[in-house]
ROBAKE-539056 format. One record per residue (C-alpha): x, y, z. Coordinates in Angstrom, 2 decimals, padded with zeros to 5 digits. Layout:
// residues N
<atom xx="X" yy="Y" zz="Z"/>
...
***
This chain:
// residues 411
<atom xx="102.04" yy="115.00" zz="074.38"/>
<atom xx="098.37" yy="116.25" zz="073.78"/>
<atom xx="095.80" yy="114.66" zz="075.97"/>
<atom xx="092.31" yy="113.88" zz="074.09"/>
<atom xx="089.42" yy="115.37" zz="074.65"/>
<atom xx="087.00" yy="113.39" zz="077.69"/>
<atom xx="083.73" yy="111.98" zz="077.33"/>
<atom xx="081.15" yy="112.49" zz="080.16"/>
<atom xx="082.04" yy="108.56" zz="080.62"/>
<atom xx="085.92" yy="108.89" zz="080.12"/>
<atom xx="086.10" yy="112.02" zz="082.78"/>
<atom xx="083.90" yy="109.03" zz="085.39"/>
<atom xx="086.10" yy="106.21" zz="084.42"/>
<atom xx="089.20" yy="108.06" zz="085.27"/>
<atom xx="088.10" yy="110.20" zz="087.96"/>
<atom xx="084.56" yy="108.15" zz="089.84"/>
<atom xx="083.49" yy="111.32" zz="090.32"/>
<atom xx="079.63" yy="111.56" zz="088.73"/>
<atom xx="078.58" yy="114.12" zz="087.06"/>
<atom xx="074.67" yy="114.54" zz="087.47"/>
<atom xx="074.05" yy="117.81" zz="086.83"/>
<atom xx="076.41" yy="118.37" zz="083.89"/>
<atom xx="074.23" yy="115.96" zz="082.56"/>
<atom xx="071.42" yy="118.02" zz="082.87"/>
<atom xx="072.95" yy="121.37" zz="081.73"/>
<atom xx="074.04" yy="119.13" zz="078.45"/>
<atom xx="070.17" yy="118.06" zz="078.78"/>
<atom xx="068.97" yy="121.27" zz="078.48"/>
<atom xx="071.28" yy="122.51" zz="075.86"/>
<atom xx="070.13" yy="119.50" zz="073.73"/>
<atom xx="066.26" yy="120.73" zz="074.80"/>
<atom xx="066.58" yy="124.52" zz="073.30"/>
<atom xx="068.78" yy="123.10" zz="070.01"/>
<atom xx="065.52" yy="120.39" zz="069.31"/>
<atom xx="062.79" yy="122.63" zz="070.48"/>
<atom xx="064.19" yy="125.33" zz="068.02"/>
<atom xx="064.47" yy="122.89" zz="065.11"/>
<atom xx="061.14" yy="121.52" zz="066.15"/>
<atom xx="062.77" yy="117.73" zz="065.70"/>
<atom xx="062.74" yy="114.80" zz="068.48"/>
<atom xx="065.76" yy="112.80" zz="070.58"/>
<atom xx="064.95" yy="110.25" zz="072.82"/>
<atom xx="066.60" yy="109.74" zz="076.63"/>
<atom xx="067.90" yy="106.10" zz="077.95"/>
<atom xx="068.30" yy="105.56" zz="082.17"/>
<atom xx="070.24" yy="102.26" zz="082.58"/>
<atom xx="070.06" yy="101.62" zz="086.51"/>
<atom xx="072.05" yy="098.64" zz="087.71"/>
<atom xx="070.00" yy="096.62" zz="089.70"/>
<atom xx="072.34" yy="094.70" zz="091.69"/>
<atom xx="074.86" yy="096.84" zz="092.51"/>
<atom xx="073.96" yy="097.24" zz="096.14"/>
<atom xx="074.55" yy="093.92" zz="096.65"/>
<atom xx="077.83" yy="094.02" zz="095.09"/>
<atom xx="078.91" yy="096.53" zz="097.03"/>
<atom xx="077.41" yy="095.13" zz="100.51"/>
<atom xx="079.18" yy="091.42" zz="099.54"/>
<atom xx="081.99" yy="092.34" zz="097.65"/>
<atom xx="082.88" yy="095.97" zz="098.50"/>
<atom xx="082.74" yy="099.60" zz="096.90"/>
<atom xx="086.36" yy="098.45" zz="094.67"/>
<atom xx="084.08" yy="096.11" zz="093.23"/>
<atom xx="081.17" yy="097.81" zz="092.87"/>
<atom xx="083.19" yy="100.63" zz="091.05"/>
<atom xx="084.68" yy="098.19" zz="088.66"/>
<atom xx="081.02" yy="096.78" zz="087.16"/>
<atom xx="080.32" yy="101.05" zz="087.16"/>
<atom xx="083.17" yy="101.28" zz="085.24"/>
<atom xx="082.73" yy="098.00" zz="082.85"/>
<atom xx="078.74" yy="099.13" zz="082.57"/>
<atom xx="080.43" yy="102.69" zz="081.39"/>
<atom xx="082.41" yy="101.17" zz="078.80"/>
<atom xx="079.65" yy="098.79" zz="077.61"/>
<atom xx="076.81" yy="102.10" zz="077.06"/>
<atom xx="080.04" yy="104.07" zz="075.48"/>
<atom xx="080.84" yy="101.53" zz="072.88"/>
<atom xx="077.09" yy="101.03" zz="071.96"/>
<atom xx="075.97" yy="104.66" zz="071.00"/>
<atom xx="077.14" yy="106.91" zz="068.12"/>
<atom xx="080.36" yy="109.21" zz="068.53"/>
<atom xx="077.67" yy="111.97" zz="068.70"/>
<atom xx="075.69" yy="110.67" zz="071.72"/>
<atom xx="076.37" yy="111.84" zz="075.23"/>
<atom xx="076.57" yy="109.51" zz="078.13"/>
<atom xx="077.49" yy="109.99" zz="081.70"/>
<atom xx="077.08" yy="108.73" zz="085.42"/>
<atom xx="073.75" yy="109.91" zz="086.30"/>
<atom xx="071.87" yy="109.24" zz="090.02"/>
<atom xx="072.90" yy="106.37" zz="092.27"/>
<atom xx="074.24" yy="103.09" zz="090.03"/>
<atom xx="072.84" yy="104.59" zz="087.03"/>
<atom xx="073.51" yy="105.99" zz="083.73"/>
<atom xx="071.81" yy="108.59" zz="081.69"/>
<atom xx="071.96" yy="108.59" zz="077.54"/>
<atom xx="070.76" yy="111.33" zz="075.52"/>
<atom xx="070.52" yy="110.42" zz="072.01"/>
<atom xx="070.38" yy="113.20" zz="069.85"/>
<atom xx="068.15" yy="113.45" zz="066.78"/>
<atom xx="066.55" yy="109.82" zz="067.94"/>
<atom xx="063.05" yy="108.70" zz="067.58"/>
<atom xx="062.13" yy="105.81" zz="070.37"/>
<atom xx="062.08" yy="103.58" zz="068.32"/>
<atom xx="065.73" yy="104.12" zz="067.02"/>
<atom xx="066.17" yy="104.44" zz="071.35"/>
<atom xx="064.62" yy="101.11" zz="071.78"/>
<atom xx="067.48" yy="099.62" zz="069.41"/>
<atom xx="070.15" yy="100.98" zz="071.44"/>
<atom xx="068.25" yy="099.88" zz="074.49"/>
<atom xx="068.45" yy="096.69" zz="073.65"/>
<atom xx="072.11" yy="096.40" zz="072.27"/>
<atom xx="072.79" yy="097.88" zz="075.89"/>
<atom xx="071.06" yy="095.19" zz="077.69"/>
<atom xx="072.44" yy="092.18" zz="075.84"/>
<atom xx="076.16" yy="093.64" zz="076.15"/>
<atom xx="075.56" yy="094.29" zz="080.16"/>
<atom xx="074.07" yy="090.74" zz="079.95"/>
<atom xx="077.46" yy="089.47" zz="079.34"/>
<atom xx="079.77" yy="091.13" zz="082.17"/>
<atom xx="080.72" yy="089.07" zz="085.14"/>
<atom xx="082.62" yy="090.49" zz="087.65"/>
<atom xx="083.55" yy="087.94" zz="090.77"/>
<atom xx="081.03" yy="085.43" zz="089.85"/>
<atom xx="078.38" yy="088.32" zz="089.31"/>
<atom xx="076.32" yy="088.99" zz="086.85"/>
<atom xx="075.09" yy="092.59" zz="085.65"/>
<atom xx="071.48" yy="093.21" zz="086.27"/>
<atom xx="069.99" yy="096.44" zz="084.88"/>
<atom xx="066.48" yy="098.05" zz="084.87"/>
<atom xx="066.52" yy="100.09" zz="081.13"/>
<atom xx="064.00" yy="102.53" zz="080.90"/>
<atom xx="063.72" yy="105.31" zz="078.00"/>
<atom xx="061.65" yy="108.41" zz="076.84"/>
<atom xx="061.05" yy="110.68" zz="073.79"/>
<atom xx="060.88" yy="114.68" zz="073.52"/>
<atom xx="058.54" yy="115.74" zz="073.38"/>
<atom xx="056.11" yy="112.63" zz="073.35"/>
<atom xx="056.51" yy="111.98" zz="077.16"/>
<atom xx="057.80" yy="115.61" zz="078.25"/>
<atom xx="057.94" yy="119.29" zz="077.26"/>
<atom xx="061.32" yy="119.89" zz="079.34"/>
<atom xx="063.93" yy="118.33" zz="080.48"/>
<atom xx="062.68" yy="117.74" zz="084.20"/>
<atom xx="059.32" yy="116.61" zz="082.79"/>
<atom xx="061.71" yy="113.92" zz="080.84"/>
<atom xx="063.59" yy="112.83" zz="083.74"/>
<atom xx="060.78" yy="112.68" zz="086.23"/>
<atom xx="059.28" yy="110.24" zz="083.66"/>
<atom xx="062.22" yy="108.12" zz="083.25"/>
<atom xx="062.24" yy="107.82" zz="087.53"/>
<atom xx="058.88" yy="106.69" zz="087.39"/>
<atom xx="059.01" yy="104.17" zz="084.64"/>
<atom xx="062.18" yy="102.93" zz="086.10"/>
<atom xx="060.80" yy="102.60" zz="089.88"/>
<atom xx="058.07" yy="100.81" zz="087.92"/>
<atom xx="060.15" yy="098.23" zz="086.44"/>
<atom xx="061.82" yy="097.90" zz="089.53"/>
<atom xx="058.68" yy="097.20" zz="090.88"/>
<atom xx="058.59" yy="093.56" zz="089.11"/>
<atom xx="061.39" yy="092.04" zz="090.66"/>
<atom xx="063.50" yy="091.66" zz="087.22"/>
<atom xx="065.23" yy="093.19" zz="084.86"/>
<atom xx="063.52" yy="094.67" zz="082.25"/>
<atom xx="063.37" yy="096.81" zz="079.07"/>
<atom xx="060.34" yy="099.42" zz="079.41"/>
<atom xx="060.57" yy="102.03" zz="076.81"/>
<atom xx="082.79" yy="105.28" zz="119.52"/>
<atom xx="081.44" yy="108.14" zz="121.62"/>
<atom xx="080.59" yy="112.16" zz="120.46"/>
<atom xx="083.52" yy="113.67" zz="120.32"/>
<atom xx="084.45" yy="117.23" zz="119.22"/>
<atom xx="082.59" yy="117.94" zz="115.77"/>
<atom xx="084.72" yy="120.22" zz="113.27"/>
<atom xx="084.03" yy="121.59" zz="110.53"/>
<atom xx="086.15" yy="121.70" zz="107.05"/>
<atom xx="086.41" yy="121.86" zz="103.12"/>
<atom xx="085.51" yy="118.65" zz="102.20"/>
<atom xx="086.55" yy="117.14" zz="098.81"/>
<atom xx="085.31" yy="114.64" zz="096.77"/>
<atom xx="088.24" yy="112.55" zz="097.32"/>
<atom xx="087.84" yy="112.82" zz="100.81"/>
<atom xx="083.59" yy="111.66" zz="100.81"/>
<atom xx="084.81" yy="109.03" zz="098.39"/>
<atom xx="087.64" yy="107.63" zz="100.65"/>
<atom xx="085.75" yy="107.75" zz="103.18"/>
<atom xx="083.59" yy="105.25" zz="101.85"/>
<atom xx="086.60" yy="103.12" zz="100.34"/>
<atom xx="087.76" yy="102.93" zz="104.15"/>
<atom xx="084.86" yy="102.08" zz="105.55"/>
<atom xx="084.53" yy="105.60" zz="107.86"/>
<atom xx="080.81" yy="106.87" zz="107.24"/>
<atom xx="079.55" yy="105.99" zz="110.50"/>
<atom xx="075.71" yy="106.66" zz="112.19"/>
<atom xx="075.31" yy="108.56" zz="115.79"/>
<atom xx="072.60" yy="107.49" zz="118.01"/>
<atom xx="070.68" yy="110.49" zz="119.35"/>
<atom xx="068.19" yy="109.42" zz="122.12"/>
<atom xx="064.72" yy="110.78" zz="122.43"/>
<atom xx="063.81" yy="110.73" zz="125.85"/>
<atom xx="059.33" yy="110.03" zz="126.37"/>
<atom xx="058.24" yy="112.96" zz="128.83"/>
<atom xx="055.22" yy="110.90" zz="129.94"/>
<atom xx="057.50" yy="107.40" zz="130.69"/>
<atom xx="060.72" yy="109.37" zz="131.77"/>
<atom xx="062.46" yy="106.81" zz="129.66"/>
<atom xx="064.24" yy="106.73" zz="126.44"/>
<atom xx="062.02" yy="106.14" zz="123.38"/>
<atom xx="064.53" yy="105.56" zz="120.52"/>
<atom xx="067.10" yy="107.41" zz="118.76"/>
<atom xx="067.58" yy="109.43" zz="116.02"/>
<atom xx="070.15" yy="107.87" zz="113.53"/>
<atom xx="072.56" yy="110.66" zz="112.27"/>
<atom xx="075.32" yy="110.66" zz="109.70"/>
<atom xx="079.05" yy="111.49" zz="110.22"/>
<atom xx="082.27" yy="110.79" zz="108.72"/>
<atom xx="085.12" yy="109.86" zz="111.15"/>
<atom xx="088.12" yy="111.77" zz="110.54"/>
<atom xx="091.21" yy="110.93" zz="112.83"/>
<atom xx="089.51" yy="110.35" zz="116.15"/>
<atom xx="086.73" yy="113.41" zz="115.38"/>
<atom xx="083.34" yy="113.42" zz="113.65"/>
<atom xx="082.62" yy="115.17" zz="110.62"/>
<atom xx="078.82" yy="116.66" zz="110.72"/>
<atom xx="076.63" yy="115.42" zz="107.90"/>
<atom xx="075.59" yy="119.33" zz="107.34"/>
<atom xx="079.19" yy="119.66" zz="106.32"/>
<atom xx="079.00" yy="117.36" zz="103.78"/>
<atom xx="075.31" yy="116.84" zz="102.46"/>
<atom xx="074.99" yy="118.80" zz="099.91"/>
<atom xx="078.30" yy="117.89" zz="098.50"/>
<atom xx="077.48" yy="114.18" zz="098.41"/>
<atom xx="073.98" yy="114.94" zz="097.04"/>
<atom xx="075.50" yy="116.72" zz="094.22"/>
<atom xx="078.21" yy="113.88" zz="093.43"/>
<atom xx="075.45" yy="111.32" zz="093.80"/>
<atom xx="076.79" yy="109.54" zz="096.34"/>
<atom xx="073.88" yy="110.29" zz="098.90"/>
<atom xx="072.36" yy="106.78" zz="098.54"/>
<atom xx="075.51" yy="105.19" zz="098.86"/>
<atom xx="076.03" yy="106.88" zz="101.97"/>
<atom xx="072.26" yy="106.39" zz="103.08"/>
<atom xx="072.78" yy="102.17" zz="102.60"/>
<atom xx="075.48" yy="102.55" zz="104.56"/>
<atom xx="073.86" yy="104.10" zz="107.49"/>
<atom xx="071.24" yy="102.50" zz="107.56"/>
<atom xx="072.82" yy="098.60" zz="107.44"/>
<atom xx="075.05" yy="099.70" zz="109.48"/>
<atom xx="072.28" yy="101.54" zz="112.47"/>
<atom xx="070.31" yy="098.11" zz="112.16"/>
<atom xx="073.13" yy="096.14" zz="112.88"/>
<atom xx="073.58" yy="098.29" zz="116.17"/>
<atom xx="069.79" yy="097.67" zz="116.90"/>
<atom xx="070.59" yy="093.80" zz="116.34"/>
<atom xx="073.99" yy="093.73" zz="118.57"/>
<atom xx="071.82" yy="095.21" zz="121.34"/>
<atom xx="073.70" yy="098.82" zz="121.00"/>
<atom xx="070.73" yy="101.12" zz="121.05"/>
<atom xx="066.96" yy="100.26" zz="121.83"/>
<atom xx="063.56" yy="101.33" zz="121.13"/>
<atom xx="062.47" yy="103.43" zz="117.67"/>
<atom xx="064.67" yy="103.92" zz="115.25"/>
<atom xx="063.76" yy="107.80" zz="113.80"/>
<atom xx="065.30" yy="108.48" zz="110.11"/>
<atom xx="065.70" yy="111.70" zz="108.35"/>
<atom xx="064.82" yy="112.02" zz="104.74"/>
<atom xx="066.71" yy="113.67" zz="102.77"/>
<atom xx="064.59" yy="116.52" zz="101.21"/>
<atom xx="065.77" yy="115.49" zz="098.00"/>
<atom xx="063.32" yy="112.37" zz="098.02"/>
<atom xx="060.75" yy="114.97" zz="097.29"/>
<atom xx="062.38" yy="115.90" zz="094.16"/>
<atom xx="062.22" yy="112.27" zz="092.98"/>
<atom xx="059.04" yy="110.56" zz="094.33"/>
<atom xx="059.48" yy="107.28" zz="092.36"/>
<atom xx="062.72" yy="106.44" zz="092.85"/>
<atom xx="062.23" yy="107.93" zz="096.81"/>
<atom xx="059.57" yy="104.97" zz="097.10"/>
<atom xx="061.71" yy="102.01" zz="095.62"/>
<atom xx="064.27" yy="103.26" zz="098.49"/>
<atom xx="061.81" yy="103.12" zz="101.02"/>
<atom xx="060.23" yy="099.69" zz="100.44"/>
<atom xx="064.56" yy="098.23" zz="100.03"/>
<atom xx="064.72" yy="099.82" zz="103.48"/>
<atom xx="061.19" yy="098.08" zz="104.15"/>
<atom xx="062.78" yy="094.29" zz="102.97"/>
<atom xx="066.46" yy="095.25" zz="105.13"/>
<atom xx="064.30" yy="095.96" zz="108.51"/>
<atom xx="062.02" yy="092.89" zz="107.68"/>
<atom xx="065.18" yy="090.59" zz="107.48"/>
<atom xx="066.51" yy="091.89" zz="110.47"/>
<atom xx="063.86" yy="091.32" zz="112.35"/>
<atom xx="063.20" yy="095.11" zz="113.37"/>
<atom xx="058.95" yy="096.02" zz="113.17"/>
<atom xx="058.22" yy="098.69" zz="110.65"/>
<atom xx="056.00" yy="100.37" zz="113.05"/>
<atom xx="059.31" yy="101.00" zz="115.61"/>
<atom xx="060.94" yy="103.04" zz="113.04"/>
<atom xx="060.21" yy="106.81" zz="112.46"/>
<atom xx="060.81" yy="108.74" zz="109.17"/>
<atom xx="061.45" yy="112.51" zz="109.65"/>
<atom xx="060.03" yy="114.60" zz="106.95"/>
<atom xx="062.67" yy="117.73" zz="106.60"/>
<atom xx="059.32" yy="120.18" zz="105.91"/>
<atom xx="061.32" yy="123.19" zz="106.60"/>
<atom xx="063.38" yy="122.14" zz="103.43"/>
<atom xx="061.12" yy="120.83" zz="101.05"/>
<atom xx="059.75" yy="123.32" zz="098.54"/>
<atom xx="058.09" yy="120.71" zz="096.31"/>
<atom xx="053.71" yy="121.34" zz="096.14"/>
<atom xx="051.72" yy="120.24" zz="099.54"/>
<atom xx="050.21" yy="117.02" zz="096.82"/>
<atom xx="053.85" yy="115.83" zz="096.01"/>
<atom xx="054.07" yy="116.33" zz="100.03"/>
<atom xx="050.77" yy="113.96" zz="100.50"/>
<atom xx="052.33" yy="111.63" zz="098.30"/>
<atom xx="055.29" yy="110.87" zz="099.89"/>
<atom xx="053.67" yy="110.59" zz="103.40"/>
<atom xx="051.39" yy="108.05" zz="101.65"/>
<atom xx="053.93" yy="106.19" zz="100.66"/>
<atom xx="055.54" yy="105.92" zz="104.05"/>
<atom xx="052.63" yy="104.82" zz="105.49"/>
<atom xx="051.60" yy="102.12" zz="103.45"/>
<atom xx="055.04" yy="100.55" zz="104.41"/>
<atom xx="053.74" yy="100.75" zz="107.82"/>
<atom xx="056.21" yy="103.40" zz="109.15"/>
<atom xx="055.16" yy="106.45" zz="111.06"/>
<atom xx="055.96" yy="109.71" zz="110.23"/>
<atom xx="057.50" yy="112.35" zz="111.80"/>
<atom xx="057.87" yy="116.46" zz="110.50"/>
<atom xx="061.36" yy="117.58" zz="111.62"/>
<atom xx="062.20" yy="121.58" zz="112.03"/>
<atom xx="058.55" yy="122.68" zz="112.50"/>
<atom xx="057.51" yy="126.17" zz="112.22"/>
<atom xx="060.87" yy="127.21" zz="110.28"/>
<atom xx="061.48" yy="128.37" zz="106.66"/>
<atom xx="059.16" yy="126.04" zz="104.42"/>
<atom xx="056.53" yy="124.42" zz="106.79"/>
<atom xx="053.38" yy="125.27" zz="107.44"/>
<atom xx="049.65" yy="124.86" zz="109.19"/>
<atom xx="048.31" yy="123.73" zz="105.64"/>
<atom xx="050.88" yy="121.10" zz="105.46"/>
<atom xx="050.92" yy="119.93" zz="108.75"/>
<atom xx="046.64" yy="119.47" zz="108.87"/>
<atom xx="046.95" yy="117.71" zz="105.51"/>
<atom xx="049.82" yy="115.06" zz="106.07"/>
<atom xx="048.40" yy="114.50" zz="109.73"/>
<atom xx="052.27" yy="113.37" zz="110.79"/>
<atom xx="052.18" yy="110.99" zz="113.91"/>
<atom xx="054.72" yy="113.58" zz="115.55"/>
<atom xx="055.88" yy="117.14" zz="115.39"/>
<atom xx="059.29" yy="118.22" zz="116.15"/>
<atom xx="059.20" yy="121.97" zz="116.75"/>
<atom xx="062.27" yy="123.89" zz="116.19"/>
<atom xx="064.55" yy="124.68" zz="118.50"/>
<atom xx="064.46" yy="128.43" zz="117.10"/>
<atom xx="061.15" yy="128.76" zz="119.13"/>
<atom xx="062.81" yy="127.35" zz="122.78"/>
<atom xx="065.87" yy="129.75" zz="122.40"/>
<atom xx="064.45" yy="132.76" zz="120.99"/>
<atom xx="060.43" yy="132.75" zz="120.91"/>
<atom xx="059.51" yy="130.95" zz="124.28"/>
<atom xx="056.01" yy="132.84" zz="124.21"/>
<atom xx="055.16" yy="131.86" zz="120.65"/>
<atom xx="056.47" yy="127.99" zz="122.01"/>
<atom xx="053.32" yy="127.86" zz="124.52"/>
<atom xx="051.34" yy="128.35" zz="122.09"/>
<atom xx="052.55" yy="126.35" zz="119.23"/>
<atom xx="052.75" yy="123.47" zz="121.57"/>
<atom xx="049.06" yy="124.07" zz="123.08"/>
<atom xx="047.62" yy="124.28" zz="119.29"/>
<atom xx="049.09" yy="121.17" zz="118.26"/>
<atom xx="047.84" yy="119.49" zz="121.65"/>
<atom xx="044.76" yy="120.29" zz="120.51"/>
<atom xx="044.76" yy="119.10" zz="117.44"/>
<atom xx="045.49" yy="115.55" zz="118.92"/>
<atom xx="049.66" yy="115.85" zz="117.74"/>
<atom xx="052.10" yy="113.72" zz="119.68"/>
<atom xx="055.04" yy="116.85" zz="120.53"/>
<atom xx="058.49" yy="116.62" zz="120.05"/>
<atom xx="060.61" yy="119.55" zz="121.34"/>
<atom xx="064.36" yy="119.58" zz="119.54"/>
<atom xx="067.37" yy="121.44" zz="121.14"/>
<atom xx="066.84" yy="120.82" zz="125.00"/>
<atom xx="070.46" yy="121.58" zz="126.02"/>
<atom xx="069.81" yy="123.08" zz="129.73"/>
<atom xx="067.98" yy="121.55" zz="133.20"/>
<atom xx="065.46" yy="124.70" zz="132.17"/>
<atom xx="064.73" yy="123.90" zz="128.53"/>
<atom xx="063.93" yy="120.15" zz="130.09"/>
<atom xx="061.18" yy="121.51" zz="132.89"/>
<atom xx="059.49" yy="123.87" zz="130.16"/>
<atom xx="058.97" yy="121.13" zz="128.34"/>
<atom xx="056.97" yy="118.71" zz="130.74"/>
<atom xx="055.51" yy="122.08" zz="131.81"/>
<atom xx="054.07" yy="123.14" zz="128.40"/>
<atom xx="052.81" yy="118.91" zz="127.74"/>
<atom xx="055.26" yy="118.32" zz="125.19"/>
<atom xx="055.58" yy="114.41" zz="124.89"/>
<atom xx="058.89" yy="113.60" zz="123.32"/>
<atom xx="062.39" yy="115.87" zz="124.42"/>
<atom xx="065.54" yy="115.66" zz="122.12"/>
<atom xx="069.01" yy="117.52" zz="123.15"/>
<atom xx="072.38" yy="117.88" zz="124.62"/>
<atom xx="070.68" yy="117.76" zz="127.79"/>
<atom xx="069.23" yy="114.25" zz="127.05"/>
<atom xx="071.94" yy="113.16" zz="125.31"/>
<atom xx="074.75" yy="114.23" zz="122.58"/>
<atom xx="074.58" yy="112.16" zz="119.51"/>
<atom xx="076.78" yy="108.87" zz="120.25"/>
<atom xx="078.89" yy="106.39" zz="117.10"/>
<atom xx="078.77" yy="103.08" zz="118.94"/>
<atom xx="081.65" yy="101.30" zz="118.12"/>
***
């Protein structure tokens, strides 16, 4: 028996694995073949917008079905020679080859009337549809996408949808698979840790820092053994929603107390629209909860980010304007930086624990400069009685470490 050949949508439907960045190799193999002829095709992002409900009310089976009805809804409204495949998040990305926007807008629009009529449990499909034309509103392919984010966190932007053009325990390490990330979802096993940040001045806990693991029979899978992986599948939101209902529902039962201090993925740099809708979602959770914006913390990953200082500025602007302080995580490691740090102005600085375990002189005076320059001091990696006493000694404010405390799932 031959088997037929997949679609970018079949190989989703019968494996709910996404496929982002085969997309964009196809993408850019569909770039040189139209910039060589010199001819235009257009780009379609359907987003669904209320999947995360679905999926918080009705669970990820669900949620996977309207992915999966949405799939065959965009497949059977494009031409055989279109692609189409699970893109970012709840979305989908459709290149149509050889396509002015206005021909795009038509298939828009068949899209949206077909989602229109799916119901799934009593739900309706809502979806943000957003489009772009080569080489009217980009020159290359991550011009095209970054456009489509923006329009799209745009639309999002009205409210609507719319048509725009238990305790620490040992932590292992192992080869994770998809299927494993994805069943741990399905069973309900992505889990935060509480780390707690104890105030130097107040010799009393200030908050914790909300970390991700996957519980795996009894242990604790590390979310650096796994991040990447679910950043390339594009499951990281999903996991990040999960996290984060699940950390303020600690804060609510009275589990942990104090700040709440996030870590954002890196990645959120890489897509500053759609990094912004996230943030003001979060904004509306922590409102309905009850929890003050200014008693949580987002960590900036500096040493990771390799986007321009301005895309930097931008995102710490955003932040802020939700009313959340700000935090640089890892400093003085890999991609940070003195320009950075005097032009974001973060509320606290988390120096790297590279500099208490291997450059203790350089640490004085790291700690002593930023002092000076009016920074609130964080010192990671405090695992010994000694690491604790250099850090009142030097006038670092905040401590964070084994020493303090191991990172916690409260269960």
């Amino acid at each position: 028996m031959t088997r037929k050949c997949l679609t970018l949508l079949d190989l989703y439907k019968e494996t709910f694995i996404p496929n982002t960045h085969c997309l964009k190799y196809i993408l850019k193999k569909v770039f040189y073949f139209h910039e060589r002829k010199g001819s235009e095709f257009s780009l379609i992002l359907v987003d669904i917008d209320n999947l995360r409900q679905i999926n918080r009310e009705k669970g990820y089976f669900v949620g996977n079905r309207v992915l999966l009805l949405a799939a065959d809804t965009i497949g059977n409204s494009i031409r055989k020679s279109d692609i189409a495949g699970k893109y970012i998040s709840g979305s989908f990305l459709v290149i149509l080859l050889e396509t002015e926007k206005e021909g795009a807008k038509v298939v828009s629009e068949r899209i949206a009337k077909r989602l229109a009529d799916i119901q799934v449990e009593g739900y309706s499909v809502s979806a943000t549809i957003t489009l772009c034309g080569y080489p009217e509103d980009g020159e290359l392919p991550e011009e095209l996408l970054n456009f489509l984010e923006e329009q799209n966190a745009k639309a999002k932007g009205k409210n609507k949808p719319i048509i725009t053009f238990e305790s620490f325990r040992t932590q292992k390490k192992k080869d994770i698979t998809a299927w494993d990330l994805i069943s741990a979802i399905e069973e309900d096993r992505v889990v935060p840790a509480f780390q707690p940040i104890l105030n130097l001045k107040k010799d009393s806990i200030e908050g914790y820092e909300v970390l991700m693991r996957i519980e795996d029979q009894g242990d604790y899978i590390l979310a650096m053994d796994f991040i990447d992986q679910i950043y390339e599948l594009s499951l990281l939101t999903v996991f990040e929603e999960i996290i984060f209902d699940k950390a303020i529902n600690a804060w609510l039962a009275g589990k942990v107390r104090g700040k709440l201090f996030y870590n954002m993925p890196s990645y959120f740099v890489n897509y500053l629209a759609k990094g912004k809708v996230k943030l003001e979602d979060f904004k509306k959770e922590l409102t309905k909860a009850g929890i003050p914006a200014e008693d949580v913390v987002i960590e900036i990953p500096e040493s990771k980010i390799t986007a321009t200082t301005k895309e930097l500025i931008e995102v710490v602007n955003n932040i802020r304007a939700l009313g959340f302080k700000v935090a640089v995580d890892d400093f003085g490691v890999e991609n940070s930086s003195i320009e950075r740090l005097l032009k974001t102005k973060p509320d606290i600085v988390k120096i790297d624990g590279f500099f208490l375990k291997e450059e203790r002189n350089m640490l004085r005076w790291i700690v002593k400069g930023l002092k000076r320059l009016g920074y609130v001091v964080a010192m990671e990696h405090v695992e010994k009685a000694e690491d604790l006493e250099l850090a009142k000694k030097l006038g670092a404010d905040y401590a964070q470490g084994f020493y303090i405390g191991k990172p916690e799932v409260l269960t």
